[in-house]
C-alpha positions as CSV (number, residue, x, y, z in Angstrom):
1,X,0.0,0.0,0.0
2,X,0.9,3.8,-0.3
3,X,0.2,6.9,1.3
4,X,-1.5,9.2,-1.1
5,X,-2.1,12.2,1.5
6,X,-1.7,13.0,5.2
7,X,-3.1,15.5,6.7
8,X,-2.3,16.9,9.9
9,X,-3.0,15.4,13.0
10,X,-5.8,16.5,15.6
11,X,-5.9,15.6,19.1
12,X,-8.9,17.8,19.9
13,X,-11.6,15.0,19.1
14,X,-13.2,13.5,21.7
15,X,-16.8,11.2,21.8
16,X,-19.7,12.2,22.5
17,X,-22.1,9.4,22.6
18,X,-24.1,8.7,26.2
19,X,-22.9,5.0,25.5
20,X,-19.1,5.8,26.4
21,X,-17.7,5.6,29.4
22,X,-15.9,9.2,29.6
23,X,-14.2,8.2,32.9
24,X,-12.0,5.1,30.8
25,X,-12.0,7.4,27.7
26,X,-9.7,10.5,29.5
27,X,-7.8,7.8,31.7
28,X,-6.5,5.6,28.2
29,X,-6.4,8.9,26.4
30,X,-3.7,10.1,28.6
31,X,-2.2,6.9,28.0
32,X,-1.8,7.1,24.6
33,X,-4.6,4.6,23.7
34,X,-6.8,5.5,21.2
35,X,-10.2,3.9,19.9
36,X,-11.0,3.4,15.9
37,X,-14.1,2.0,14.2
38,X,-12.8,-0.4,11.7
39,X,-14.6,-1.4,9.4
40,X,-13.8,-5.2,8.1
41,X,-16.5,-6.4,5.1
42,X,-20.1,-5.4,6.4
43,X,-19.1,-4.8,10.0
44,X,-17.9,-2.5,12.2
45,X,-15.1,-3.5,14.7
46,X,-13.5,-1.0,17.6
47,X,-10.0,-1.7,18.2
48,X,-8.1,-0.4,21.1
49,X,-4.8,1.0,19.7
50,X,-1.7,2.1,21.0
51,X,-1.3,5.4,19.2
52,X,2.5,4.6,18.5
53,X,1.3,1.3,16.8
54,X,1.6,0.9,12.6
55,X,-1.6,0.8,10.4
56,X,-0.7,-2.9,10.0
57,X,-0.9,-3.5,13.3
58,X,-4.1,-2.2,13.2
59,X,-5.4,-4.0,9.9
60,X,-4.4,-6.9,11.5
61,X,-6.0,-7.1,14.7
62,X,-9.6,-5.9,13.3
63,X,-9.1,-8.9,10.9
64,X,-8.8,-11.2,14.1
65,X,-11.3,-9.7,16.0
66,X,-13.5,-10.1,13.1
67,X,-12.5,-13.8,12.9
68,X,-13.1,-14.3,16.5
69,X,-16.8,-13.0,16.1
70,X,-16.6,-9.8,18.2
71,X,-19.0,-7.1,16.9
72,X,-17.7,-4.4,18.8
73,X,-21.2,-2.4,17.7
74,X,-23.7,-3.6,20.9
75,X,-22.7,-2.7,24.5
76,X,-19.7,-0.6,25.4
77,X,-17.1,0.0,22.8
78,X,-14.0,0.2,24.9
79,X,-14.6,-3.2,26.7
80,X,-12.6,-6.0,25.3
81,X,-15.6,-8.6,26.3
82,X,-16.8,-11.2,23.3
83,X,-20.0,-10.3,22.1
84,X,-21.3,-12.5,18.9
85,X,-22.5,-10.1,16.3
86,X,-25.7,-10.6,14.1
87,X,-22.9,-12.5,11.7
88,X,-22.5,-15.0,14.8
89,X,-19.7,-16.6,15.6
90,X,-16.5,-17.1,12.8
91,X,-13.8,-19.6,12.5
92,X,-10.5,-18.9,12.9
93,X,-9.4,-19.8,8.8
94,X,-12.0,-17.9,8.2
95,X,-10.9,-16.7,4.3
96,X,-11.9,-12.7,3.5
97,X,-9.7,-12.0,1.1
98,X,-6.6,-10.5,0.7
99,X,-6.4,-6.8,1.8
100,X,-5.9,-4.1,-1.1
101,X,-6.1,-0.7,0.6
102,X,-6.6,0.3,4.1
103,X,-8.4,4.1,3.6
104,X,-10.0,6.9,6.3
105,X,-13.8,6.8,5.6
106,X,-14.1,10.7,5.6
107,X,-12.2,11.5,2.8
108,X,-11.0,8.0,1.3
109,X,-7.6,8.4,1.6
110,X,-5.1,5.5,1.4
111,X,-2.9,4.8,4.3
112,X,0.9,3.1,4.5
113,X,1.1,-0.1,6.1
114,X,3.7,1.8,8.2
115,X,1.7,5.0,8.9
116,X,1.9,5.7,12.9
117,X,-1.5,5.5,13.8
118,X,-1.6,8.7,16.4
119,X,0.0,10.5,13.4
120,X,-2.7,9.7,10.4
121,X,-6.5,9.3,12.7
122,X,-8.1,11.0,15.1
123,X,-9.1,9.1,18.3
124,X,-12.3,7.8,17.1
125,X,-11.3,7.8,13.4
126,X,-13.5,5.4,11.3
127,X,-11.4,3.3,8.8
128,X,-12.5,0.8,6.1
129,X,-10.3,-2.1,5.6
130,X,-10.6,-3.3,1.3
131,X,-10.4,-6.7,0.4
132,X,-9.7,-7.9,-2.8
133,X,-12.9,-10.2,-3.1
134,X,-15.2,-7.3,-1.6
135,X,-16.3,-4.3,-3.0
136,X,-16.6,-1.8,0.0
137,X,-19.1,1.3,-0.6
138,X,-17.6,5.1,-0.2
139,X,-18.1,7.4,2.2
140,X,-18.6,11.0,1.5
141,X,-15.8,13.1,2.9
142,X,-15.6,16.0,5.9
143,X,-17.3,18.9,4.5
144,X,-20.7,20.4,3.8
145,X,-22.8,17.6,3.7
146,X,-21.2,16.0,7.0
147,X,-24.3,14.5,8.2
148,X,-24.8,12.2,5.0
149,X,-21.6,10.1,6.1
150,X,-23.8,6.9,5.3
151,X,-25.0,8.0,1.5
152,X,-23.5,5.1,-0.3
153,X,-21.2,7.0,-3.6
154,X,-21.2,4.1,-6.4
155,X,-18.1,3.3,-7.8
156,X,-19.3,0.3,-9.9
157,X,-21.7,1.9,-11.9
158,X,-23.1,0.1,-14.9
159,X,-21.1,1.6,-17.6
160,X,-24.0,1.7,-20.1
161,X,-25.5,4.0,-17.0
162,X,-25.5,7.6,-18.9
163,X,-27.3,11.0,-18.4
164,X,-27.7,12.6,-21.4
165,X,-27.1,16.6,-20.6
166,X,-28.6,19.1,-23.0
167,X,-28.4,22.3,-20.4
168,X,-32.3,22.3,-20.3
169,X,-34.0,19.6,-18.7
170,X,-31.6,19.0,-15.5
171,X,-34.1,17.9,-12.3
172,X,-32.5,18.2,-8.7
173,X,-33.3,14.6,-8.5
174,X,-31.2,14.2,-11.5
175,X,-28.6,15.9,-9.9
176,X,-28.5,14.5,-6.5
177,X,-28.0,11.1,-8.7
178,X,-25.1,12.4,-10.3
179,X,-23.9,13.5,-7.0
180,X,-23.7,9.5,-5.9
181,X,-22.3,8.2,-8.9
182,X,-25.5,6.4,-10.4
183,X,-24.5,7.8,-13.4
184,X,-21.7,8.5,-16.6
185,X,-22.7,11.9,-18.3
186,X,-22.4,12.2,-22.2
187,X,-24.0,15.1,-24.7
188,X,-26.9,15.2,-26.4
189,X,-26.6,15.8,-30.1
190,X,-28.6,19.8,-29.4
191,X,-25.5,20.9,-27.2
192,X,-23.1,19.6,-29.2
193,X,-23.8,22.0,-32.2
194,X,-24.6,24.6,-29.8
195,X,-21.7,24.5,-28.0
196,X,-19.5,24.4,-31.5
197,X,-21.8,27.2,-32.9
198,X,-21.0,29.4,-29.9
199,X,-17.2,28.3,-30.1
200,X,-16.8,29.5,-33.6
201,X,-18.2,33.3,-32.5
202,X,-15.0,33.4,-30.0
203,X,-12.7,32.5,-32.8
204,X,-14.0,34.7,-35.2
205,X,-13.2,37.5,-32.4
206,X,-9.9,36.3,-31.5
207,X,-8.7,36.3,-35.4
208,X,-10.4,39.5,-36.3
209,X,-8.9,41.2,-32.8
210,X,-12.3,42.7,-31.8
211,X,-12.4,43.7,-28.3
212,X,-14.4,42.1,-26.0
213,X,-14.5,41.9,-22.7
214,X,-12.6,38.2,-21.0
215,X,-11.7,36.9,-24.4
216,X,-8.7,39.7,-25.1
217,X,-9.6,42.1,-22.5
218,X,-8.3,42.2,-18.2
219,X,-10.6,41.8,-15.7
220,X,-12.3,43.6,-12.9
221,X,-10.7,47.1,-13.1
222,X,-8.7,46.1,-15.9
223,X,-11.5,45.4,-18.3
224,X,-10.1,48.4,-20.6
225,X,-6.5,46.3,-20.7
226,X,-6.4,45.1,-24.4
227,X,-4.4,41.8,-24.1
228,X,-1.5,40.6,-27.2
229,X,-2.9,37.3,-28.8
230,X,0.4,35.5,-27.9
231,X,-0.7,35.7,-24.3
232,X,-4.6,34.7,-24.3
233,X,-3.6,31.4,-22.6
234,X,-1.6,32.8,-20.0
235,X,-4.6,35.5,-19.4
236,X,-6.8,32.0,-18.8
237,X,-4.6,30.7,-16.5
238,X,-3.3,33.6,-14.0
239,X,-7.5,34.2,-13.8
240,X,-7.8,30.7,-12.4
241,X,-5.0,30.5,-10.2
242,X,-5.7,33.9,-8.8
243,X,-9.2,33.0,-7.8
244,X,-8.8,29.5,-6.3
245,X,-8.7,31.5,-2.9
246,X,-11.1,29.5,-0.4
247,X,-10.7,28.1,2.4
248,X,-11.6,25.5,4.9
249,X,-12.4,21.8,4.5
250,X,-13.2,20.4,1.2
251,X,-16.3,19.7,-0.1
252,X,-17.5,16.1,0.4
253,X,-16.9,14.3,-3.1
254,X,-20.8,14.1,-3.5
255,X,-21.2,17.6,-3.3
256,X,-17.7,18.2,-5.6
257,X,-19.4,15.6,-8.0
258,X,-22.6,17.5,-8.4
259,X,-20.8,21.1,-8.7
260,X,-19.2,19.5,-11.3
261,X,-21.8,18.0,-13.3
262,X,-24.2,20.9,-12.6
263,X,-20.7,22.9,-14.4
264,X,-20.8,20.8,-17.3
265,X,-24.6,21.6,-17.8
266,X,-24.6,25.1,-17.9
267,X,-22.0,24.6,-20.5
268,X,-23.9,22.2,-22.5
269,X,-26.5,25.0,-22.9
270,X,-23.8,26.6,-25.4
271,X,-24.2,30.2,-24.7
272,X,-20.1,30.1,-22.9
273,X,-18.2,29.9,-26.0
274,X,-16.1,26.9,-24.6
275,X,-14.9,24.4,-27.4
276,X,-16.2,21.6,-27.8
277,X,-12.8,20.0,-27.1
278,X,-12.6,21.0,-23.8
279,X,-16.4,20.3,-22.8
280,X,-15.2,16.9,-23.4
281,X,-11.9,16.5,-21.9
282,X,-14.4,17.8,-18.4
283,X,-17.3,14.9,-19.2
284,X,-14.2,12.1,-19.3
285,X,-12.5,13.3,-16.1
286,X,-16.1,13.5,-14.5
287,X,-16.6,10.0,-15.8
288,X,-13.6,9.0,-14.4
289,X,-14.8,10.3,-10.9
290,X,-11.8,12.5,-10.8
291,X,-13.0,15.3,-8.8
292,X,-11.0,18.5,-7.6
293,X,-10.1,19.8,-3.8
294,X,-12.7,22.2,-3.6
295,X,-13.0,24.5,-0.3
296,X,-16.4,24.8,1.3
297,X,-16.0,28.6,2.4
298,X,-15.0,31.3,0.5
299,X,-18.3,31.9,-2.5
300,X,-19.0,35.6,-3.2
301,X,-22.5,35.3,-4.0
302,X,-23.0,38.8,-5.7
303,X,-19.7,37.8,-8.1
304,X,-21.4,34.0,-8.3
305,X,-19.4,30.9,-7.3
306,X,-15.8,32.7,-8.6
307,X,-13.8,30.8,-5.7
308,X,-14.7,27.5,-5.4
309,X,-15.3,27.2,-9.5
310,X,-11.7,28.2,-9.5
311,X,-10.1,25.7,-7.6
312,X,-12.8,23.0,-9.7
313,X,-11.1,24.3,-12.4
314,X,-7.8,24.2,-10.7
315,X,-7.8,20.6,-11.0
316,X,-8.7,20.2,-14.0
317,X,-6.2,21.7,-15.1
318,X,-3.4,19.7,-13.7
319,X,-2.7,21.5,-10.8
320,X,-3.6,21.7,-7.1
321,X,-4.9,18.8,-5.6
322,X,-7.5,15.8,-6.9
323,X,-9.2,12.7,-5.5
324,X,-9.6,9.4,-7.7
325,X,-11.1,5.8,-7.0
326,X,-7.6,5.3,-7.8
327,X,-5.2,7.4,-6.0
328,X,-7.2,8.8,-3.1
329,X,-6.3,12.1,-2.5
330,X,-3.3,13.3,-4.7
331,X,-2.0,15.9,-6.8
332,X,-4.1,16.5,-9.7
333,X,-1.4,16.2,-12.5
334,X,-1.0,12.5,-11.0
335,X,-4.3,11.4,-10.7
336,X,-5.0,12.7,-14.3
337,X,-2.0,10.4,-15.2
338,X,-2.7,7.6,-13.3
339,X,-6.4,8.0,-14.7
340,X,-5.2,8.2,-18.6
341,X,-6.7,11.5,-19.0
342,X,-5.8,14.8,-20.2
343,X,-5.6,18.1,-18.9
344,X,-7.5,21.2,-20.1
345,X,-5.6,22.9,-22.3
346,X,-7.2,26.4,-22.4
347,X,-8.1,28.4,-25.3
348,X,-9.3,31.7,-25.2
349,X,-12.3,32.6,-22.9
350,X,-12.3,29.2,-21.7
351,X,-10.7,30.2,-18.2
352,X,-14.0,32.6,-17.4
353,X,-16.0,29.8,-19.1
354,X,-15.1,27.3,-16.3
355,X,-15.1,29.9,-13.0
356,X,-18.5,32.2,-13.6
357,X,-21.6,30.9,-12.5
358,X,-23.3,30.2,-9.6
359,X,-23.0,26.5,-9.7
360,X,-22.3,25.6,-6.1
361,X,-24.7,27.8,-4.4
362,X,-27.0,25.6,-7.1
363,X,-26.0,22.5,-6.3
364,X,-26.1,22.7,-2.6
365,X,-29.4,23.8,-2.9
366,X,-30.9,21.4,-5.1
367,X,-30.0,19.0,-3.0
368,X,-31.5,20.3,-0.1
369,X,-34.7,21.1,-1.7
370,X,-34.8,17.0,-2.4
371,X,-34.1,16.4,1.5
372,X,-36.6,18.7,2.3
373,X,-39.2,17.2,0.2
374,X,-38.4,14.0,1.8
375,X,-38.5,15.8,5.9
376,X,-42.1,17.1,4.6
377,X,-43.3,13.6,3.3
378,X,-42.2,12.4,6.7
379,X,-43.6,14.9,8.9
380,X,-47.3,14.7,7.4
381,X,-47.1,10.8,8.4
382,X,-46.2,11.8,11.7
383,X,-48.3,14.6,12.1
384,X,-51.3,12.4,11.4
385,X,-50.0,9.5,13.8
386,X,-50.1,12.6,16.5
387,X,-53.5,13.3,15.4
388,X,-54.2,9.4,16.6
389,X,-52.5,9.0,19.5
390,X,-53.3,12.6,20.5
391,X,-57.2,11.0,20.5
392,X,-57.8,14.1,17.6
393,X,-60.4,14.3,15.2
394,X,-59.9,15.1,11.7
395,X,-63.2,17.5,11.2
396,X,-60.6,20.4,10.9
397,X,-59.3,19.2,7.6
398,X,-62.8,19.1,6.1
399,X,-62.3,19.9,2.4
400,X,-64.4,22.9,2.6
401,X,-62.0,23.7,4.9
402,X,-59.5,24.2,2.1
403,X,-62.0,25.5,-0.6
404,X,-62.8,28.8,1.1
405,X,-59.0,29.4,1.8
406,X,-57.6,27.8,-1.5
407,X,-53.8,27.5,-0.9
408,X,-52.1,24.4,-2.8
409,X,-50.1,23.3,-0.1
410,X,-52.8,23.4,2.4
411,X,-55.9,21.6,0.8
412,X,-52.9,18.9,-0.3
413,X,-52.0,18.4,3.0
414,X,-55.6,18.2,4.7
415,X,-56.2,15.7,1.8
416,X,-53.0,13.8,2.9
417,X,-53.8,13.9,6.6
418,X,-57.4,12.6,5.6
419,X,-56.5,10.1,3.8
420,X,-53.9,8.6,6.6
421,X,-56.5,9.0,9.2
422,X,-59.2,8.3,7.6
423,X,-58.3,4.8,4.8
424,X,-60.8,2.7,4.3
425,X,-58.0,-0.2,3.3
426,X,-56.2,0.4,6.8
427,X,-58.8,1.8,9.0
428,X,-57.8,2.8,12.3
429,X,-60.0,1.5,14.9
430,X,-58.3,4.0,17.2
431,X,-59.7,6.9,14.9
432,X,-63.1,5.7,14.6
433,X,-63.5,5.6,18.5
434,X,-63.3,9.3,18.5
435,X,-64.2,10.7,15.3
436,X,-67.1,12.6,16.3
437,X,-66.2,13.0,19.9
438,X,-67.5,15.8,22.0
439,X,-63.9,18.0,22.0
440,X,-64.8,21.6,20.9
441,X,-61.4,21.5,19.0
442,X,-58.1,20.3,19.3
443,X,-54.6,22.2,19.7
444,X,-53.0,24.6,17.3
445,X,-50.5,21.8,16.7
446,X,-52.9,18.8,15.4
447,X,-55.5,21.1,13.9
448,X,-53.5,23.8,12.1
449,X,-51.1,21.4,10.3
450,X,-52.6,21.9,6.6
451,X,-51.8,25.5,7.1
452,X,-48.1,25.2,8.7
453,X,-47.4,22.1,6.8
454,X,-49.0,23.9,3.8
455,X,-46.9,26.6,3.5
456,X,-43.9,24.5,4.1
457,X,-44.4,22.2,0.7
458,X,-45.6,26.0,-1.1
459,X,-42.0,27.4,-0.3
460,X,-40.5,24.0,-1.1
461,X,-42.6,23.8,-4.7
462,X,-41.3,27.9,-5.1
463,X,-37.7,26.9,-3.9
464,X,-38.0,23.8,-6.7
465,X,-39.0,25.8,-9.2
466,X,-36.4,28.8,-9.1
467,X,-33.8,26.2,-8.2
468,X,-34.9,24.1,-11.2
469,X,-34.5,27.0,-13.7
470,X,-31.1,28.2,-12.3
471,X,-29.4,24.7,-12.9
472,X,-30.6,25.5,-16.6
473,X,-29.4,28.3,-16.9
474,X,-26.8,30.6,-18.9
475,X,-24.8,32.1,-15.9
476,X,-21.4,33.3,-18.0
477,X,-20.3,36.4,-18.4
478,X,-20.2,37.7,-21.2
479,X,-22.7,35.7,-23.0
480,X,-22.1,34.6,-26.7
481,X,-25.3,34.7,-28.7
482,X,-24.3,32.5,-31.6
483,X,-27.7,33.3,-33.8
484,X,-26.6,36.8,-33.6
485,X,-23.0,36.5,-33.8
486,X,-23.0,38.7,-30.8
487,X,-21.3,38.7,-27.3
488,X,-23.0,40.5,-24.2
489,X,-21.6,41.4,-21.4
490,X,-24.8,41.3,-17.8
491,X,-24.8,40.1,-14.7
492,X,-26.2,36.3,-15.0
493,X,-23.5,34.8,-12.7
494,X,-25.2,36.9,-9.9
495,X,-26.1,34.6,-7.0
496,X,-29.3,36.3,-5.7
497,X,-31.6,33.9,-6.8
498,X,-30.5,30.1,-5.6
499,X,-29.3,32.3,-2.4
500,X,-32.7,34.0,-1.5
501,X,-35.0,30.8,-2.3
502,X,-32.5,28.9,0.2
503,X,-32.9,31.6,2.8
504,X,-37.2,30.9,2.6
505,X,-36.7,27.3,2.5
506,X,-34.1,27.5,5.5
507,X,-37.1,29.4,6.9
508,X,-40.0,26.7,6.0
509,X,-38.2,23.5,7.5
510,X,-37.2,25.2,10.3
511,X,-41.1,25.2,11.1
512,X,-41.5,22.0,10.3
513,X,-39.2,21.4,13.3
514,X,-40.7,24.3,15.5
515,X,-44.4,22.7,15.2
516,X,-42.9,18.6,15.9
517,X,-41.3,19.9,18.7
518,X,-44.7,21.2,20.2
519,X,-46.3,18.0,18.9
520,X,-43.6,16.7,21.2
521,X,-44.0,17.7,23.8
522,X,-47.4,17.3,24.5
523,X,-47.1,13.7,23.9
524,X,-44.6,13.7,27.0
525,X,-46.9,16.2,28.9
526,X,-50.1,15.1,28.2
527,X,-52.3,16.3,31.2
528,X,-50.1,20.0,30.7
């Protein structure tokens, strides 16, 4: 095995879980005993380690363990009792496979065999163990989607899996499936003369030496700055490495996978002026699940995604850093080699091609307008299983109800309460006992749920819909107008749009949240 990145150690991380015993923890930790979650085919395994001890060490006494049946995933994780796992108990010769890579689950990086443990993880560092007979799922990385550490990322993907993307029809669902891997990316047939249409309106500038603004022209307060032909490649370059200035942890790779997809679509739409050449070169290193370091902090918002586009297109490039199946984390020159693939090589305009737009703020949000679709599924099942247990009556979501306040979201979620409460498949013998019961009315929280839980799916539907449009959208600047020969120079890239429907759907499931907790509490407190 070989180390493809370390990063530097923290010794600040300590458990949290009610399960621990926090007494042992601080006496080992003092020690210099640490605790890692290894995980050895479908199991997880906690190992007591010596933080001075090799990664080999380590490999090799989860593999034991494992053998000997112990689950380390019921009781208390730093006893060294047997407990027999779900798997039950395991022979001795039991035969695995051999071991390929030993990797840290939250970025996928490869560790040496003769690593120092206390120098590569983190007390309470999860670890997966790969075995050449076992395919083991990957786990998204530290970063801004933190809390979906268990979203499987395929890496097997049927290779006749593709998304055909035209830069108009993208869903969010589409997106998030991209995001996972459950899908290759190739061009429809519409982009492709689009995007070589466009491409032949920045040439014809570039040989007739018209002005325009980011093909032979500075930037910012340099616009006026006329730029020599000879050095249109270098312009593209020094405005990507000057903007790949963010900061903090990197995105996780699902959320670096769907920036980048999301990237390639707003090209597709053909409106940039990037070659065709180059759109390509992006769709095979995307295929290739080659995805830049990409910083979570550090957007503008009002200048669009100029940062963390930058260091996207940093990497693909050659240059900065770059994560693979492959490599793990590495420099991107070397994963592109180890990969087969090329480099951009960037013509001119392609530089401002790859870094304006407002792809990340997108992409984030698309995805959380899917999550929240799924939270407000959820909490109209459990509203109505409050109604239930609450002893409520469904009279307040009469449809009349709905038709002399006609709101979408609040007829369709007095229809779905009814429905739940009311089925004549499942009927609820609990409900029918008090369907016409003598209450005068039940609490804000079981009775006004069409209206709060209305509102909620409205300002998720608006959120889709802006959200939906901006994935599909032109957001370059300038804009090349290849019907008219013409490029425009606006103010597409701006991020106010994506970033004011997040701020109301922020807003909406926050509610959701405000009226379960209510629901809550008066289960707990009934007689209060």
């Amino acid at each position: 095995m070989c180390c493809a990145y370390k990063p530097e150690f923290r010794n600040d991380v300590c458990p949290s879980s009610v399960y621990f015993s926090l007494t042992r923890f601080f006496r080992e930790l003092s020690t210099g005993k640490m605790h890692i979650n290894v995980k050895v085919l479908s199991d997880y395994l906690v190992v007591t380690v010596d933080e001075n001890r090799t990664i080999q060490w380590l490999t090799d006494e989860a593999i034991t363990k494992y053998k000997k049946g112990f689950s380390g995933l019921a009781g208390d994780p730093y006893k060294d009792t047997e407990q027999v796992g779900n798997y039950g108990k395991k022979e001795e010769n039991l035969s695995i496979g051999r071991v390929t890579a030993v990797r840290r689950r939250r970025d996928y990086a490869m560790l040496c065999s003769t690593d120092i443990v206390g120098e590569v993880l983190r007390n309470e560092e999860y670890v997966i163990i790969e075995f050449e007979t076992h395919k083991t799922p990957f786990w998204t990385s530290q970063g801004i989607h933190n809390a979906d550490v268990d979203s499987g990322f395929n890496l097997h993907l049927d290779e006749t899996a593709y998304l055909e993307l035209d830069g108009e029809s993208l869903t969010p669902e589409d997106l998030v499936a991209l995001g996972k891997g459950q899908y290759r990316i190739k061009l429809s047939n519409r982009a492709t003369k689009r995007v070589s249409e466009a491409r032949k309106v920045i040439e014809n500038i570039v040989s007739t030496n018209k002005v325009t603004y980011g093909v032979n022209t500075g930037f910012g307060m340099f616009a006026s700055t006329v730029i020599d032909n000879l050095k249109l490649k270098d312009l593209q370059l020094s405005l990507i490495r000057s903007h790949a200035a963010g900061v903090g942890n990197p995105l996780s790779l699902q959320a670096t996978k769907m920036l980048f997809a999301l990237r390639i679509n707003v090209l597709a739409k053909g409106y940039s002026g990037i070659s065709l050449e180059t759109l390509q070169r992006m769709i095979n290193i995307y295929n290739a699940t080659c995805l830049p370091w990409v910083p979570e902090r550090g957007t503008v918002g009002a200048s669009g995604d100029l940062a963390p586009l930058s260091h996207l297109a940093l990497g693909l490039i050659g240059e900065g850093r770059m994560w693979s199946p492959t490599t793990g984390w590495t420099t991107a020159k070397n994963a592109l080699t180890v990969n087969g693939l090329d480099a951009l090589d960037l013509k001119p305009k392609e530089g401002l091609c790859l870094i304006n737009g407002t792809q990340l703020i997108t992409s984030i949000g698309a995805h959380a307008c899917v999550k929240a679709e799924l939270l407000a599924r959820q909490a109209d099942v459990i509203a109505a299983l409050s109604v239930e247990v609450c002893r409520g009556t469904s009279v307040a979501f009469d449809p009349d109800v709905g038709r002399v306040r006609p709101h979408k979201g609040q007829i369709d979620v007095a229809h779905r309460l009814t429905m739940l409460l009311n089925n004549e498949l499942y009927p609820s013998e609990l409900a029918e006992s008090h369907r016409y019961c003598n209450k005068v009315q039940d609490a804000y929280t079981l009775r006004c749920c069409p209206q709060v839980h209305g509102i909620v799916w409205d300002t998720i539907d608006f959120a889709r819909k802006v959200l939906t449009t901006e994935m599909n959208s032109a957001t370059d600047n300038p804009l090349v107008f290849s019907e008219r020969g013409e490029v425009i120079s606006a103010g597409n890239f701006h991020g106010e749009y994506p970033a004011k429907v997040l701020d109301y759907l922020g807003i909406a499931v926050n509610e959701l949240a405000n009226i379960s907790e209510r629901r809550i509490d008066r289960l707990i407190n009934p007689g209060e």
